[in-house]
LUMTOR-56955 format. One record per residue (C-alpha): residue in one letter; x, y, z; residue number from 1; chain. Coordinates in nm, 3 decimals, padded with zeros to 5 digits. Example, Ala and Ser with C-alpha at 12.3 -4.5 7.8 and 13.67 -1.06 7.14 Angstrom:
# LUMTOR-56955
+------+---------+---------+---------+--------+------+
! paro !       X !       Y !       Z ! nudren ! doro !
+------+---------+---------+---------+--------+------+
!    A !  01.230 ! -00.450 !  00.780 !      1 !    A !
!    S !  01.367 ! -00.106 !  00.714 !      2 !    A !
+------+---------+---------+---------+--------+------+
//
This chain:
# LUMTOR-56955
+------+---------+---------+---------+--------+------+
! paro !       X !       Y !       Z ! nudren ! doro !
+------+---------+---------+---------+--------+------+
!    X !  00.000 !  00.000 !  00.000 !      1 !    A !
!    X !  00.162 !  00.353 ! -00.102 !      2 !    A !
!    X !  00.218 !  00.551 !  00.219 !      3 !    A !
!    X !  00.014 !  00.831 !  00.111 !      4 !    A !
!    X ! -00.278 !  00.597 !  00.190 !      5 !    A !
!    X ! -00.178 !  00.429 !  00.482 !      6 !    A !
!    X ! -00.115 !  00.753 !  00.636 !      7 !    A !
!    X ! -00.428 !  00.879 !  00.543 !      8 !    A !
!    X ! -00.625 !  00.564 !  00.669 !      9 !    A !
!    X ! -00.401 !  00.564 !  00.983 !     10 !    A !
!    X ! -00.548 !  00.937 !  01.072 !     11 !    A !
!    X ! -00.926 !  00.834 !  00.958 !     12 !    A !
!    X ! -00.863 !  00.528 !  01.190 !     13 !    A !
!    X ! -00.703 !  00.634 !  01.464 !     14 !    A !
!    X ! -00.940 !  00.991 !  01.469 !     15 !    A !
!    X ! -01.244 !  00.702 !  01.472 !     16 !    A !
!    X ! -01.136 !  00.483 !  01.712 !     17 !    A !
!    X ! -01.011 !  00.703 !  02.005 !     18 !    A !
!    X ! -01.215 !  01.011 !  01.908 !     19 !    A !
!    X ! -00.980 !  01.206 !  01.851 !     20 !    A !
!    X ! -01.006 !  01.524 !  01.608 !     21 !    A !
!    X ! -00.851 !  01.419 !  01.260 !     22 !    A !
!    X ! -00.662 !  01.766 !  01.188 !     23 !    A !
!    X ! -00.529 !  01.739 !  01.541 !     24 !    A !
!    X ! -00.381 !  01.403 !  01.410 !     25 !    A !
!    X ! -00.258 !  01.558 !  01.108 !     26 !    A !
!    X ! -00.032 !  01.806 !  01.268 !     27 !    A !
!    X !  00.129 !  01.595 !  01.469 !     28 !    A !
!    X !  00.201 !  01.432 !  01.225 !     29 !    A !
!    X !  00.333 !  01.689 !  01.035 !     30 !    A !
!    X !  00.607 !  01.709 !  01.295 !     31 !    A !
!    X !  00.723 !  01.372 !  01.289 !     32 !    A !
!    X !  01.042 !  01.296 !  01.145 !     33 !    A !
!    X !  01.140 !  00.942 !  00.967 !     34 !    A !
!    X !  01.489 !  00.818 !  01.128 !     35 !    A !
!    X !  01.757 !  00.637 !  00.923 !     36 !    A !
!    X !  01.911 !  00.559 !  01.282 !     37 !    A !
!    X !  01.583 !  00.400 !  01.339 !     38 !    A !
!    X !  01.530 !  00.144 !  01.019 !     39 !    A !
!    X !  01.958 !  00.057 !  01.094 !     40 !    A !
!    X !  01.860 !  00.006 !  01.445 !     41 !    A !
!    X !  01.621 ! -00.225 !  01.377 !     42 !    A !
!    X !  01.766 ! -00.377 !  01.085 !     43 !    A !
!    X !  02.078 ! -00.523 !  01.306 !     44 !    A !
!    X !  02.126 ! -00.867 !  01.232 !     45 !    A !
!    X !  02.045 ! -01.073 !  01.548 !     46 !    A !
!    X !  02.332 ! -01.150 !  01.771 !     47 !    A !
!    X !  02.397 ! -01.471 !  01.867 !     48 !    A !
!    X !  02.211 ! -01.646 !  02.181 !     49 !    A !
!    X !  02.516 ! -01.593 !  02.427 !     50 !    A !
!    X !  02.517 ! -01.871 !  02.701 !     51 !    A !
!    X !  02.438 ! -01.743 !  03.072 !     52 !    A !
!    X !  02.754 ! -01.701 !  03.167 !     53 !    A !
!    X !  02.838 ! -01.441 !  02.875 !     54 !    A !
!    X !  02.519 ! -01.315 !  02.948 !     55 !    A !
!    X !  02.538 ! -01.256 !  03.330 !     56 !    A !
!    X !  02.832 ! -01.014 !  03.332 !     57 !    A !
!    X !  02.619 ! -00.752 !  03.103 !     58 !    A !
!    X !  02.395 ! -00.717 !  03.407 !     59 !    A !
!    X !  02.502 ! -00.837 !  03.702 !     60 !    A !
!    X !  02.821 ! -00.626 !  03.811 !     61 !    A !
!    X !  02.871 ! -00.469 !  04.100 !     62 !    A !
!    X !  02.837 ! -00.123 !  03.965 !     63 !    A !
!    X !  02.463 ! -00.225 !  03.868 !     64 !    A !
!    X !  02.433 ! -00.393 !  04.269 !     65 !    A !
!    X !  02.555 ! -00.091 !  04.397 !     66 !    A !
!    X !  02.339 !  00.140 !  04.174 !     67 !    A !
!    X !  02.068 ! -00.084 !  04.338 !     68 !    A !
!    X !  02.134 ! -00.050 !  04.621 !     69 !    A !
!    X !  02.171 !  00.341 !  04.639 !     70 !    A !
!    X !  01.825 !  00.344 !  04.423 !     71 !    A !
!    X !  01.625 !  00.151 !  04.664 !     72 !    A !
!    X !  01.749 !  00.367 !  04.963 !     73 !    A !
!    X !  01.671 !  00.678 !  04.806 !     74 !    A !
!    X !  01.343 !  00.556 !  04.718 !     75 !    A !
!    X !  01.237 !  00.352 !  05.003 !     76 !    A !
!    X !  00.921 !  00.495 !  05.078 !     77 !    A !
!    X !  00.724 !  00.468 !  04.782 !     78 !    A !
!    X !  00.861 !  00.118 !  04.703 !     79 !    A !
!    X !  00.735 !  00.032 !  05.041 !     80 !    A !
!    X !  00.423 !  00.109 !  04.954 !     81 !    A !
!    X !  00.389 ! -00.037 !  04.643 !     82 !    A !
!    X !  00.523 ! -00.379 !  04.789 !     83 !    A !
!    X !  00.260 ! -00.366 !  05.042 !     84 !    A !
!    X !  00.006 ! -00.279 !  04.773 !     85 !    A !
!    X !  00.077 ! -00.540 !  04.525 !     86 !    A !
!    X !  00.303 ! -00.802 !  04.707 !     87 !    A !
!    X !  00.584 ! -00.742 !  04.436 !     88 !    A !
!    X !  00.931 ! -00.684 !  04.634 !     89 !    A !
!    X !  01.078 ! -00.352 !  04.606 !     90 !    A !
!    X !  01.427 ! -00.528 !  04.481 !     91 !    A !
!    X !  01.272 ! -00.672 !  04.200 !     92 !    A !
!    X !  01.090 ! -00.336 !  04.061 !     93 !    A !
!    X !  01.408 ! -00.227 !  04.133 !     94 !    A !
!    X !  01.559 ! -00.423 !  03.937 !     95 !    A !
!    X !  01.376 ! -00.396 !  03.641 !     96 !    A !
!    X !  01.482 ! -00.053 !  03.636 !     97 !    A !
!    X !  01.823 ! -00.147 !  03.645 !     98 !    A !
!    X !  01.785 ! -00.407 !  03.359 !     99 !    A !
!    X !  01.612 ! -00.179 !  03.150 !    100 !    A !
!    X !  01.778 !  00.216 !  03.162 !    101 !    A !
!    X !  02.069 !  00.118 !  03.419 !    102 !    A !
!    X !  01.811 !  00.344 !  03.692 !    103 !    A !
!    X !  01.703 !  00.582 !  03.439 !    104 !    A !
!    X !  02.041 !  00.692 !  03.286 !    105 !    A !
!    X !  01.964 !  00.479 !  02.989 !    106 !    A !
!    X !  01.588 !  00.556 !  02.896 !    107 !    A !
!    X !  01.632 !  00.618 !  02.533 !    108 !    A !
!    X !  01.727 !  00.961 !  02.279 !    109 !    A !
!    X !  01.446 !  00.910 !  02.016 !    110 !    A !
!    X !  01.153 !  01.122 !  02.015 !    111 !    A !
!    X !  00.872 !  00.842 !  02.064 !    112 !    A !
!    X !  00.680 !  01.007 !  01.785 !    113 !    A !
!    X !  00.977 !  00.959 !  01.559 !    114 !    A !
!    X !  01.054 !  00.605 !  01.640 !    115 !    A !
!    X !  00.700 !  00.459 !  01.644 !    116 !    A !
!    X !  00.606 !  00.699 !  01.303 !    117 !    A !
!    X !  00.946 !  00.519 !  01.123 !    118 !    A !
!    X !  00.828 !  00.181 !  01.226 !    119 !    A !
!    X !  00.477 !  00.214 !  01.146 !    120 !    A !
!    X !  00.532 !  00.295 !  00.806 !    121 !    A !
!    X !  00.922 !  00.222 !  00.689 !    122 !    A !
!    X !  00.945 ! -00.069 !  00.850 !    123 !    A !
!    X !  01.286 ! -00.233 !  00.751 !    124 !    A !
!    X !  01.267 ! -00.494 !  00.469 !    125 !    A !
!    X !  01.525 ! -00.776 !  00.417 !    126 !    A !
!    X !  01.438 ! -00.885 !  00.109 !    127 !    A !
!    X !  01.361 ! -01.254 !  00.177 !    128 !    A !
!    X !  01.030 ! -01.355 !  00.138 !    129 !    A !
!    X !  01.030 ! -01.602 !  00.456 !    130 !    A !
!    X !  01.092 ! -01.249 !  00.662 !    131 !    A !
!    X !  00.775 ! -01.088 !  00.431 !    132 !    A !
!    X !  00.498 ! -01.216 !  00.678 !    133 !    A !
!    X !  00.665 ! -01.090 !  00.979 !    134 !    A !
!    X !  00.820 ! -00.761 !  00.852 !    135 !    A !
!    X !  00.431 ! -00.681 !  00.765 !    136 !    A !
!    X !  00.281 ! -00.750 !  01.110 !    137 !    A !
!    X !  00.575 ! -00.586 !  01.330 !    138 !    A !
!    X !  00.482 ! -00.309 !  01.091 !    139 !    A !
!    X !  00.149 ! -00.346 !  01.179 !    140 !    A !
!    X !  00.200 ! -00.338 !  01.547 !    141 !    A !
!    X !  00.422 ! -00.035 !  01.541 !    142 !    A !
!    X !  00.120 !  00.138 !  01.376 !    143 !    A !
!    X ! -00.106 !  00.011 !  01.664 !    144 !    A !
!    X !  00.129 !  00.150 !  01.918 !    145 !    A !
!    X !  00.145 !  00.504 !  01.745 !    146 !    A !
!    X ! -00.202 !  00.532 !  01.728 !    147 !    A !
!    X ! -00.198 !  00.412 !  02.096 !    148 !    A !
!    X !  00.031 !  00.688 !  02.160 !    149 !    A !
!    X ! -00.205 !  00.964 !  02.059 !    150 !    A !
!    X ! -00.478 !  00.794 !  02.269 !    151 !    A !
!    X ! -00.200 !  00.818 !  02.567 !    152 !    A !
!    X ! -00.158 !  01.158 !  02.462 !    153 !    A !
!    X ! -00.541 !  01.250 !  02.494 !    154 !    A !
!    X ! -00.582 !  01.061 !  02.817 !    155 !    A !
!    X ! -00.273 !  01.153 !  02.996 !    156 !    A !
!    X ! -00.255 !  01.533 !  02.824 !    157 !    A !
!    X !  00.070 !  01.430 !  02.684 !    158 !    A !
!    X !  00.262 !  01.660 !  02.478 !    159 !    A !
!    X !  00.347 !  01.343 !  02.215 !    160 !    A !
!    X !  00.576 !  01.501 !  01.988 !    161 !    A !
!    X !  00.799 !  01.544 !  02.333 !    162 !    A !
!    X !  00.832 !  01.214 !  02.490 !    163 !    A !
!    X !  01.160 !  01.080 !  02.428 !    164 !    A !
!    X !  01.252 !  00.662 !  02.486 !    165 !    A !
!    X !  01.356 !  00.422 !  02.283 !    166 !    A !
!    X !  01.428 !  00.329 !  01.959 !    167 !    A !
!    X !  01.150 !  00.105 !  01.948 !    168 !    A !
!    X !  00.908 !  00.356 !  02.135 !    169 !    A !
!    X !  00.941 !  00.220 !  02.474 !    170 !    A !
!    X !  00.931 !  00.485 !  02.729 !    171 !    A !
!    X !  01.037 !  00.553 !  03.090 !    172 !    A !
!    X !  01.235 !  00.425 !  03.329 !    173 !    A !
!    X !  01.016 !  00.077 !  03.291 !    174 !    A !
!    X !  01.001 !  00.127 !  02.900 !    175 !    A !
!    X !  00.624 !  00.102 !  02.839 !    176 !    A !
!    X !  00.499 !  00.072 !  02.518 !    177 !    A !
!    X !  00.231 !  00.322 !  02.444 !    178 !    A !
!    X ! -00.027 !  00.039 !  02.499 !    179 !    A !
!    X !  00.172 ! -00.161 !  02.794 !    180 !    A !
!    X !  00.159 !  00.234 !  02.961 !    181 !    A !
!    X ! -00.246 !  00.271 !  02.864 !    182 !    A !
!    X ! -00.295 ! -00.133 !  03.018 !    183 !    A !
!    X ! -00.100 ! -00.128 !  03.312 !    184 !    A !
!    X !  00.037 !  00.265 !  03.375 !    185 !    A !
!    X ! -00.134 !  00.362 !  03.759 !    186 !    A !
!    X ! -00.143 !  00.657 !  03.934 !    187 !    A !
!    X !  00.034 !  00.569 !  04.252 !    188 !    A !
!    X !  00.011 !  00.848 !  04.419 !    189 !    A !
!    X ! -00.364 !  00.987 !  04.342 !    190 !    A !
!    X ! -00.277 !  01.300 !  04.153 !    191 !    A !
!    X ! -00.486 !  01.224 !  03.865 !    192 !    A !
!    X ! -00.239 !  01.147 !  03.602 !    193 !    A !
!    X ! -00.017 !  00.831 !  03.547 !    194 !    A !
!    X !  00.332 !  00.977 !  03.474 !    195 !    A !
!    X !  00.554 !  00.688 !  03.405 !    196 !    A !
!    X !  00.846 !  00.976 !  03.334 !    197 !    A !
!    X !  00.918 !  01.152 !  03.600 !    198 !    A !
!    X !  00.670 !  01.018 !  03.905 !    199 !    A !
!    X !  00.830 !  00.742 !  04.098 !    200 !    A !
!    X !  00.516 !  00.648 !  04.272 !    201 !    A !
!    X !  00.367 !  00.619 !  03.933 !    202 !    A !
!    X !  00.665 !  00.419 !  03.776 !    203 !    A !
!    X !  00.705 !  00.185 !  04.030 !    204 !    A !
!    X !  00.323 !  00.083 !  04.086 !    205 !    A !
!    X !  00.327 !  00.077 !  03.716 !    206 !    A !
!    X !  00.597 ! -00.206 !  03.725 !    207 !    A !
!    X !  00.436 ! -00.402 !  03.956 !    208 !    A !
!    X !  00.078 ! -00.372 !  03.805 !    209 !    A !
!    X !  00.246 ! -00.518 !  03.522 !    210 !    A !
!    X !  00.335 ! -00.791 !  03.718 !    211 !    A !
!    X !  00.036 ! -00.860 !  03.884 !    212 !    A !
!    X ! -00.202 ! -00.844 !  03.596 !    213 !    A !
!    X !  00.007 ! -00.955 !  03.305 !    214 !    A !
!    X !  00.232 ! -01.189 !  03.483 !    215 !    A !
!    X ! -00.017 ! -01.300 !  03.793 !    216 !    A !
!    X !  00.228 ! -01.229 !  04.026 !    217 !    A !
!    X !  00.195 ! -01.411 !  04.377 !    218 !    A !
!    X !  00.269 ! -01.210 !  04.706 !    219 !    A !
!    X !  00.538 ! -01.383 !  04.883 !    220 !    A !
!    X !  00.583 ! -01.613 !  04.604 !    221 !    A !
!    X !  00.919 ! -01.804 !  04.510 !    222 !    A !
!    X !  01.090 ! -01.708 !  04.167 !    223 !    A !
!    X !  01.316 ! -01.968 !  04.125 !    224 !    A !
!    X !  01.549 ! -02.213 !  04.309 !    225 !    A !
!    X !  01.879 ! -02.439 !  04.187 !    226 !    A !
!    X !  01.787 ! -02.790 !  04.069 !    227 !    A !
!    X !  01.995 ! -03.052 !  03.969 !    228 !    A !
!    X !  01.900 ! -03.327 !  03.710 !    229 !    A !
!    X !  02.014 ! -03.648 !  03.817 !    230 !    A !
!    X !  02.195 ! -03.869 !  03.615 !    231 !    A !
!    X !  02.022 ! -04.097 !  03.292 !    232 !    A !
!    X !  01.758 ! -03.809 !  03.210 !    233 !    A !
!    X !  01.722 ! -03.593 !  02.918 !    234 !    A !
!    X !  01.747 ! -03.249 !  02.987 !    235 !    A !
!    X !  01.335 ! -03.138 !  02.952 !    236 !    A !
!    X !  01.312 ! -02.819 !  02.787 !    237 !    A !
!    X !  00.916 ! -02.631 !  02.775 !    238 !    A !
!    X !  00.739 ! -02.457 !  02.510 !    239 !    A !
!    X !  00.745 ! -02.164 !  02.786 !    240 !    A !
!    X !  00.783 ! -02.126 !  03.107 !    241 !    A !
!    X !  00.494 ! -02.147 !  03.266 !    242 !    A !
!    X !  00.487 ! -02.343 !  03.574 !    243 !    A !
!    X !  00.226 ! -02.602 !  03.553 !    244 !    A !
!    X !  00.413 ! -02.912 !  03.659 !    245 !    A !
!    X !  00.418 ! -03.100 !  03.999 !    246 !    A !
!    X !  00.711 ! -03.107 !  04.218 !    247 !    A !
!    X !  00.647 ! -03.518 !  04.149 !    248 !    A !
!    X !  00.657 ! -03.456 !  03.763 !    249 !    A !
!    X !  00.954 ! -03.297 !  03.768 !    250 !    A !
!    X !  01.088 ! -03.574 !  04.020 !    251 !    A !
!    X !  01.003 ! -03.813 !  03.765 !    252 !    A !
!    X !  01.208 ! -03.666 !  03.522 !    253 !    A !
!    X !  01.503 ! -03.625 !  03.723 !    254 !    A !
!    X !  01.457 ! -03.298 !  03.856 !    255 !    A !
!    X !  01.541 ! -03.219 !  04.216 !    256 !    A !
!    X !  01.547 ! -02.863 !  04.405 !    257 !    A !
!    X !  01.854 ! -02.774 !  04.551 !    258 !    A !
!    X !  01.691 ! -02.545 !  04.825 !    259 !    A !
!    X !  01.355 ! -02.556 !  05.003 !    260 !    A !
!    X !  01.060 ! -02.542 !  04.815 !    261 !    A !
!    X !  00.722 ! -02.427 !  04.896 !    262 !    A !
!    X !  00.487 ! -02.739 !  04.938 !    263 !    A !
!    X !  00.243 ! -02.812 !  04.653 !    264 !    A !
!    X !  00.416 ! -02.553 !  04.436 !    265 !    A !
!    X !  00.389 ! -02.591 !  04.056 !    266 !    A !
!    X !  00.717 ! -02.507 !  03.843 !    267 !    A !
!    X !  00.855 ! -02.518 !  03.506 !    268 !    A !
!    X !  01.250 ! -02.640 !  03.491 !    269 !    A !
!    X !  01.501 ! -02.370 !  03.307 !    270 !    A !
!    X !  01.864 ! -02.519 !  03.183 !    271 !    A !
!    X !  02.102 ! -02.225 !  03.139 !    272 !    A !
!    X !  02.435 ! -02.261 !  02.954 !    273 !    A !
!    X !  02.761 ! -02.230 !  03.163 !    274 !    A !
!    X !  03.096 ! -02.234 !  03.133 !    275 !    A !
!    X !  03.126 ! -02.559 !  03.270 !    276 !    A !
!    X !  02.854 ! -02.703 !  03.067 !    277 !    A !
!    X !  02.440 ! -02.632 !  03.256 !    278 !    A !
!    X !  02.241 ! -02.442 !  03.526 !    279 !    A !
!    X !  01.943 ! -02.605 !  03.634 !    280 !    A !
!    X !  01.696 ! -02.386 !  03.754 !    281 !    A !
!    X !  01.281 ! -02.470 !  03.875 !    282 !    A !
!    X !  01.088 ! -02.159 !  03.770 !    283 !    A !
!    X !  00.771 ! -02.060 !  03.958 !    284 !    A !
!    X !  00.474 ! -01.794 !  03.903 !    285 !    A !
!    X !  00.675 ! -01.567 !  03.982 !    286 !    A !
!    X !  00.984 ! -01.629 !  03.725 !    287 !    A !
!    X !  00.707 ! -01.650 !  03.454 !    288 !    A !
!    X !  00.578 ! -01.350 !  03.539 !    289 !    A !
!    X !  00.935 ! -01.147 !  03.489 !    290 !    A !
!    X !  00.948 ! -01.340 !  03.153 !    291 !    A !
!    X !  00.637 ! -01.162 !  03.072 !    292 !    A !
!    X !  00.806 ! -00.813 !  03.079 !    293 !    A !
!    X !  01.053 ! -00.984 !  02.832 !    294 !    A !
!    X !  00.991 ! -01.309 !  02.724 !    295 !    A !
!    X !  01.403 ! -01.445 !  02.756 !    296 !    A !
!    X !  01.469 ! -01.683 !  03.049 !    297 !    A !
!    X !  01.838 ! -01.475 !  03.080 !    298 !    A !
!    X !  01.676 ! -01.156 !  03.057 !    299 !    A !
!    X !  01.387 ! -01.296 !  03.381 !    300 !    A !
!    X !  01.706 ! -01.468 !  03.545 !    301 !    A !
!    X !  01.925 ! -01.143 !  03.536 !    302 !    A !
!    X !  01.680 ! -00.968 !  03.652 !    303 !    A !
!    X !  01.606 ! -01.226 !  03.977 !    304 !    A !
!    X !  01.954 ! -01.275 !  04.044 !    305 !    A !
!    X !  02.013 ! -00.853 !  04.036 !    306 !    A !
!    X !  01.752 ! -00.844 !  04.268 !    307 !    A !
!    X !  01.861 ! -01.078 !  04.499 !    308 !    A !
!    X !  02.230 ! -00.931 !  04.509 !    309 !    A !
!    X !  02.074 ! -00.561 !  04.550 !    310 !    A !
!    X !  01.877 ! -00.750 !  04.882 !    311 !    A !
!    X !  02.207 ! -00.876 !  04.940 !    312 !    A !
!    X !  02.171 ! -01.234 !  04.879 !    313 !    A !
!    X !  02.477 ! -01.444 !  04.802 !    314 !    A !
!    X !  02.476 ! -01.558 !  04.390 !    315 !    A !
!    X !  02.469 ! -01.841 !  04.279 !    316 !    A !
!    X !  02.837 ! -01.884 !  04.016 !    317 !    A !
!    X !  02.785 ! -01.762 !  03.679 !    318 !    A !
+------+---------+---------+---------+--------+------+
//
């Protein structure tokens, strides 16, 4: 479809759906700016899967614990209250935030409008027609999210051509998509606005909504605990990591918690490359609900094991 149309459908749509005035569309639009840094960003060749323990180090040092550590102190008060709220543990919003912008240092130099305006309509192309199918619907959900973003806009009185985050449009400290901020954005402290930018009561009972309704986070929960997988069994790898088998089913196929385990508890077992050949890992509610945020069993076990150090747990080796 030309973009002359799309656009113009994507105003008529959007102006339809979220009632928002069309010419107000239209000049916002006119101030959006298609990025070449955007389409190369995207267009990166994927890296290879590193194993955990090349994966570890790019989180878990002790700058990042420290960092933590200083964050949580500072902000204390309203992660109290959120943990007390939502039964997610301060250390774990915590470190999300540390995962995701290094504490907000890192939240992203694109103007959102930009980024999600490139995507929704240049889209990178690679040229092979096995890619074709998905190119077209991640351009389809960038165009979602940038109409989503002018619905934020008219909720939240955003100033949308503003906002700055990602590359990809996340925003924040968090990095909510435009819809993952309309979904799950709260207004911790009451003021009348969600403001996932510069209101830490806001941010962090954002980050544990998330949990809670996306992930079905459970107060007091276990995330995960060391396993080991006893000899003449076949590693047992999951579609995903939800945790709906038995503490007996995993017995059965060799798995075996290395610490205490909550009685009647349902996990999922996670093998993570080492240098000295596997981790295992049983996953609970809990660790699917990080992997929720980002779908990577690394990126849910960085984020556990950050947490745990900024509580100042012992680790487990890389």
């Amino acid at each position: 479809m030309p973009f002359e149309i799309a656009r113009a459908n994507f105003v008529r749509d959007t102006a339809a759906k979220y009632g928002i005035d069309a010419a107000q569309i239209e000049a916002v639009l006119a101030q959006a700016q298609f990025k070449d840094a955007i389409v190369t960003a995207m267009s990166r060749p994927a890296e290879r899967v590193k194993p955990w323990n090349e994966y570890r180090p790019m989180f878990i040092t002790q700058a990042r614990i420290d960092g933590g550590r200083k964050f949580l102190a500072e902000h204390r008060a309203e992660l109290s209250k959120v943990q007390a709220d939502t039964g997610v543990p301060a250390q774990i919003i915590v470190a999300i935030i540390g995962v995701e912008t290094s504490y907000g240092s890192n939240a992203g130099k694109y103007r959102v409008l930009d980024a999600l305006y490139t995507l929704a309509f240049r889209y990178p192309r690679s040229g092979d027609p096995a890619k074709l199918e998905r190119e077209v619907r991640r351009e389809l959900f960038f165009r979602d999210e940038l109409a989503q973003l002018f619905a934020l806009g008219k909720e939240e009185q955003l100033d949308v051509t503003s906002l700055i985050g990602s590359y990809a449009g996340a925003m924040g400290m968090g990095q909510f998509m435009p819809s993952s901020y309309r979904q799950f954005g709260v207004d911790g402290d009451a003021d009348g606005k969600r403001n996932l930018f510069t209101d830490y009561n806001d941010m962090f009972a954002s980050i544990a909504n998330y949990f809670v309704k996306k992930g079905g986070w459970v107060r007091d929960g276990q995330v995960a605990v060391p396993a080991t997988l006893a000899a003449g069994h076949e590693e047992f790898n999951p579609a995903d990591w939800s945790p709906v088998y038995t503490l007996a089913d995993l017995s059965a196929r060799g798995y075996h918690p290395s610490a205490p385990v909550v009685a009647g508890s349902a996990a999922t077992p996670i093998s993570l490359d080492d240098a000295n050949g596997k981790q295992y890992w049983l996953g609970f509610q809990n660790f699917y609900a990080l992997t929720r945020y980002n779908i990577s069993k690394m990126y849910a076990m960085a984020v556990f094991q950050l947490s745990e150090a900024i509580a100042g747990k012992e680790l487990p080796p890389a």
